[in-house]
C-alpha positions in Angstrom: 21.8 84.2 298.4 25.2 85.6 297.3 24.7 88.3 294.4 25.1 86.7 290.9 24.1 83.1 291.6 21.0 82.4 289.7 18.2 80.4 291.9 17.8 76.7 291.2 14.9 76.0 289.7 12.9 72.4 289.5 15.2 70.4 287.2 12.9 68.6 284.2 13.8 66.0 282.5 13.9 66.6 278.9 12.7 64.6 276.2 15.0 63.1 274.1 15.7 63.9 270.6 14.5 62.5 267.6 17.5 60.1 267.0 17.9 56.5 265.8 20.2 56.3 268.2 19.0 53.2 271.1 18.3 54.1 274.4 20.1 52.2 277.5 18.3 49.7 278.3 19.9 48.2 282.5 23.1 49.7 281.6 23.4 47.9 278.4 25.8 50.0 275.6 24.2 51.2 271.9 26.6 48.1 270.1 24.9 45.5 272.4 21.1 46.6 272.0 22.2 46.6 268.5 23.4 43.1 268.2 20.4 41.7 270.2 18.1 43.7 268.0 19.4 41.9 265.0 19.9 38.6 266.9 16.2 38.5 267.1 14.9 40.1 263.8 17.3 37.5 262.1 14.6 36.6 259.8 14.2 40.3 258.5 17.8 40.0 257.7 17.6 36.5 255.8 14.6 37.9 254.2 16.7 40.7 253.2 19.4 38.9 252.1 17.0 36.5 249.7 15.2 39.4 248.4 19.0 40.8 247.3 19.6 37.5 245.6 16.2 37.6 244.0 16.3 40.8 242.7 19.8 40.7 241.3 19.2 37.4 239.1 15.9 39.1 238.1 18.0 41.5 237.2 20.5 39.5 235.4 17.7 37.6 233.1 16.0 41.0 232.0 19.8 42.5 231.2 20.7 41.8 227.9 24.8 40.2 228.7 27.6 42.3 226.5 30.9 41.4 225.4 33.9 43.8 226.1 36.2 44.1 223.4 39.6 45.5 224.1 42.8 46.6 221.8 46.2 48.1 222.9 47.6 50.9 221.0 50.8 53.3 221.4 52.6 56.4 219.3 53.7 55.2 215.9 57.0 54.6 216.5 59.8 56.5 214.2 62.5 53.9 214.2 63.4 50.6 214.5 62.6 47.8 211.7 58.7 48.2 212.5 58.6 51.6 212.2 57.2 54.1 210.2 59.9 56.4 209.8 60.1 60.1 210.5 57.4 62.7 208.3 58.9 65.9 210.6 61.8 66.4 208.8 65.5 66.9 209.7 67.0 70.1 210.2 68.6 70.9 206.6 71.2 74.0 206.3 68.1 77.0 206.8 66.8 75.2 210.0 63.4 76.6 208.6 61.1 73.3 208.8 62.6 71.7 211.3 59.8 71.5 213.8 56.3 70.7 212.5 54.6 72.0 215.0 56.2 75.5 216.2 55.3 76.8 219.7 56.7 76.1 223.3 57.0 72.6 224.5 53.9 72.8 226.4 52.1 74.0 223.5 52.7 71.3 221.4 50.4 68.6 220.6 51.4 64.9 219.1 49.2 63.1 216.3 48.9 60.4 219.2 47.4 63.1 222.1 45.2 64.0 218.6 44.4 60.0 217.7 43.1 59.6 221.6 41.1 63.1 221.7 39.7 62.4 218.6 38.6 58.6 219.6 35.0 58.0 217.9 34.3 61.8 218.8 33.6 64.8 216.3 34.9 64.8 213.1 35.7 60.8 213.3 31.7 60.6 214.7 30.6 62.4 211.3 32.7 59.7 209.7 31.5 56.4 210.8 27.8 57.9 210.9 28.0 58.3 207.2 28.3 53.8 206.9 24.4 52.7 207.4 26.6 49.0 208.7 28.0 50.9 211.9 24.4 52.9 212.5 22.3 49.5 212.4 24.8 47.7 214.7 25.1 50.7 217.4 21.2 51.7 217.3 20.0 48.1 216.6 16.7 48.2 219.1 15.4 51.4 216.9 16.1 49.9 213.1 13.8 47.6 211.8 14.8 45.0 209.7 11.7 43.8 208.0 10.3 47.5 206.6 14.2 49.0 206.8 13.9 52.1 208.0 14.5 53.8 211.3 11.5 53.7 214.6 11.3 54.3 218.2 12.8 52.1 220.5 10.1 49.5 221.9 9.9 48.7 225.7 8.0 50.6 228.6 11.1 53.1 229.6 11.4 54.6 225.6 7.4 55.0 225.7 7.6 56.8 228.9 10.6 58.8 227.7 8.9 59.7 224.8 5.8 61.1 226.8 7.4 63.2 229.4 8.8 64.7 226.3 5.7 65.0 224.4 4.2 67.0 227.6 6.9 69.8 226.8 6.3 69.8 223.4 9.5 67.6 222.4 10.2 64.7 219.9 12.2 61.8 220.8 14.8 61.2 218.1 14.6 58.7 215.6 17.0 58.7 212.2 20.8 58.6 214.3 23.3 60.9 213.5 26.9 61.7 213.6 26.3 63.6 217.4 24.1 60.3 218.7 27.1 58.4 217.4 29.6 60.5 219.2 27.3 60.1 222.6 26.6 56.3 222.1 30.2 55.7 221.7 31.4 58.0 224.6 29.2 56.0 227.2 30.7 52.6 225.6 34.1 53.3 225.2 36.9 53.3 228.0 40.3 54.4 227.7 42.9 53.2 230.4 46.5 54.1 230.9 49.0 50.8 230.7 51.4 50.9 233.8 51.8 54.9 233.6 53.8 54.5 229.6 52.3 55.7 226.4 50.5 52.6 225.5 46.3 52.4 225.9 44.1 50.2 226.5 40.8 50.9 224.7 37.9 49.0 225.7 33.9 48.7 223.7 30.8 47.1 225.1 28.4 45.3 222.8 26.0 42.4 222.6 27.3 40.9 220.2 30.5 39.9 219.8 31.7 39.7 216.0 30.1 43.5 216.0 32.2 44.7 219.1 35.7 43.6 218.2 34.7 45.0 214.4 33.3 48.0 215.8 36.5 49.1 217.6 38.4 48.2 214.6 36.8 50.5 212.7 36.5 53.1 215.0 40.8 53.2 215.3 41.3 52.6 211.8 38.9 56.4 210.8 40.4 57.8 213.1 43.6 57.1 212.0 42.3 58.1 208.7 41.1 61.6 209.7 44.3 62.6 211.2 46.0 61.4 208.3 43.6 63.2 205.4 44.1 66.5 207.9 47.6 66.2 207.5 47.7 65.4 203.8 45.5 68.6 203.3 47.6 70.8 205.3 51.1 69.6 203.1 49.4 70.0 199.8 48.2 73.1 201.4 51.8 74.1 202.6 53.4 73.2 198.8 51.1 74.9 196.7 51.8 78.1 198.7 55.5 77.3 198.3 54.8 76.8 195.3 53.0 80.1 194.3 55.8 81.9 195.4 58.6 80.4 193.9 57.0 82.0 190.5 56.8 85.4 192.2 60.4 85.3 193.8 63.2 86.5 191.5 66.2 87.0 194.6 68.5 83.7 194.5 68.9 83.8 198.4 65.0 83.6 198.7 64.4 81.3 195.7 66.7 78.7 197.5 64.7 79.2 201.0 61.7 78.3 199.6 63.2 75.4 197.3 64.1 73.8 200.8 60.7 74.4 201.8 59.1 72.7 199.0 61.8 69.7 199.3 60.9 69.2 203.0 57.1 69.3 202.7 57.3 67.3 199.7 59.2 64.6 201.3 56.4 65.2 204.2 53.8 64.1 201.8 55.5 61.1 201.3 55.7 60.1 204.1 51.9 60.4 204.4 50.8 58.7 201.9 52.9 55.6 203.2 50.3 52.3 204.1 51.2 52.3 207.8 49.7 53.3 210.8 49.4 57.5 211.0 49.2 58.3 214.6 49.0 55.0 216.3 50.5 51.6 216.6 48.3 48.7 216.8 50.1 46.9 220.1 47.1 44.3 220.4 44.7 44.4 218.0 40.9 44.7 219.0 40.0 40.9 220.7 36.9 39.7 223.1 36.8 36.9 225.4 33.9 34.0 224.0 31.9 34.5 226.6 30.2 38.0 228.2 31.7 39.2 230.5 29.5 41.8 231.6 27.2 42.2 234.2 29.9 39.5 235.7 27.2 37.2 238.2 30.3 36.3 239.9 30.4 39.9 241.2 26.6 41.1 240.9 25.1 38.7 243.3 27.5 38.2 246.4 27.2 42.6 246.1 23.4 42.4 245.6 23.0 40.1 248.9 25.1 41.9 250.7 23.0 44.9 250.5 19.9 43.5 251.1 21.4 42.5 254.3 22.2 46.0 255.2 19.0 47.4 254.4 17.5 44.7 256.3 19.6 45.8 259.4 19.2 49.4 258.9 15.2 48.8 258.3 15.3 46.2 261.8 17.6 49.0 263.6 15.3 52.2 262.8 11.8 49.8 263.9 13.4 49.2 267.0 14.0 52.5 267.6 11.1 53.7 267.1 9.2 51.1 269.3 11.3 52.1 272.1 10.8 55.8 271.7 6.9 55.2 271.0 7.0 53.1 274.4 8.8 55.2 276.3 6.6 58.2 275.6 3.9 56.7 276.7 5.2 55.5 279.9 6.0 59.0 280.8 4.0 60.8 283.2 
């Protein structure tokens, strides 16, 4: 035997992996042992299917159906008839306030980009959790009516909750506050974008109806508020330091400076304490459809079938394999 070549040894057949994937079966392919599997489990995958259906209208009667109210809002617009007018104001002769905002253009942030960061978050949170009205209709499964005052949620997840917690020495919460109102309004609130523009679409979940279109309402109209008692503090802020050193300036050049200062920020103020929108223009104010439209059936059931039908296949495909592994390692020698 040339030098190199390694002897041939008895070939052994080896055993197959543990795969899912079929064997061949008289030269028949993966795709048709597949299809006659599930041509003769076909009452796994009907069972399957019903038990999908089952489920998700079990499902349907235990969930409690919300309504989704929705408003469209934009910047507050500066001109035109409906507008609010301009609070920056012009560039007078010293060009000294003409930009409320100094900084590089990318630097700069609008009372709108404030208005939508600011949404039912933070400071605006703090705001709405100080009205007991907005804490008894977004926590309404923990206040109790009859003794009025605050519990723990009733139901078998809260209880079981509350005892994982208990085992590392925690406390569920009970009294809400203005950070639960912040989290409770994150996970219902959704912000879209309207055909890539400015506008918004801002949409809130609720069970009840009247409550979600007047929740929304309210939460747009403090946070318009906020942003618009921020800004009044930072002008009366801005004139009583112009104002403080007017009576400590005697040079005519500087006197004037400042006097053009205190005209700007007091026409500023003004403009502030106009009855309009602040930061945002109402485009359509908060509605809801007069039926729930969530969990939609139309949607929930056709889905929840059609994945009980695929878990009945996948079930049916992985039994079959199985059996034919099991059989043919114990018709091995």
């Amino acid at each position: 035997m040339p030098d190199g070549v390694i002897a041939p040894r008895d070939i052994q057949p080896q055993p197959h992996a543990m795969t899912l994937a079929l064997p061949m079966a008289g030269g028949e392919g993966d795709l048709r042992s597949f299809v006659r599997t599930l041509r003769t489990g076909w009452r796994w995958l009907v069972g399957g299917w019903v038990g999908g259906l089952a489920l998700a209208v079990a499902a349907l009667w235990l969930v409690t159906p919300a309504y989704t109210a929705a408003m469209v809002i934009g910047p507050t617009a500066r001109v035109g008839s409906a507008a609010m007018g301009a609070r920056v104001p012009t560039l007078n002769g010293r060009d000294s306030a003409g930009v409320a905002e100094p900084g590089a253009g990318d630097e700069s942030l609008s009372d709108f980009a404030r208005y939508l960061e600011l949404f039912g978050s933070g400071p605006v949170a703090d705001r709405l959790a100080a009205d007991p009205a907005i804490l008894r209709a977004l926590f309404a499964e923990r206040w109790d009516a009859e003794a009025e005052r605050w519990r723990p949620p009733p139901g078998l997840f809260p209880t079981v909750k509350r005892a994982f917690l208990a085992m590392v020495g925690r406390e569920d919460w009970v009294e809400p506050d203005g950070d639960r109102v912040a989290r409770a309004l994150r996970d219902r609130l959704v912000v879209d974008m309207l055909r890539s523009g400015p506008m918004r679409r801002i949409t809130f979940r609720h069970a009840d109806r009247a409550i979600a279109v007047e929740l929304l309402g309210r939460i747009a109209a403090a946070t318009d508020a906020h942003l618009r008692a921020e800004a009044a503090r930072r002008s009366a802020a801005q004139i009583a330091h112009i104002k403080l050193r007017l009576g400590a300036v005697t040079v005519a050049e500087h006197r004037q400076a400042l006097s053009d200062l205190l005209l700007d920020q007091e026409r500023v103020a003004m403009m502030i304490g106009v009855d309009l929108p602040f930061a945002a223009d109402m485009i359509q104010p908060p509605a809801a459809a007069t039926l729930p439209d969530w969990p939609n059936p139309a949607v929930v059931i056709p889905l929840a079938g059609l994945v009980g039908l695929v878990a009945a296949g996948f079930a049916l495909s992985v039994s079959h394999a199985l059996r034919e592994r099991t059989t043919g390692v114990e018709a091995a020698p």
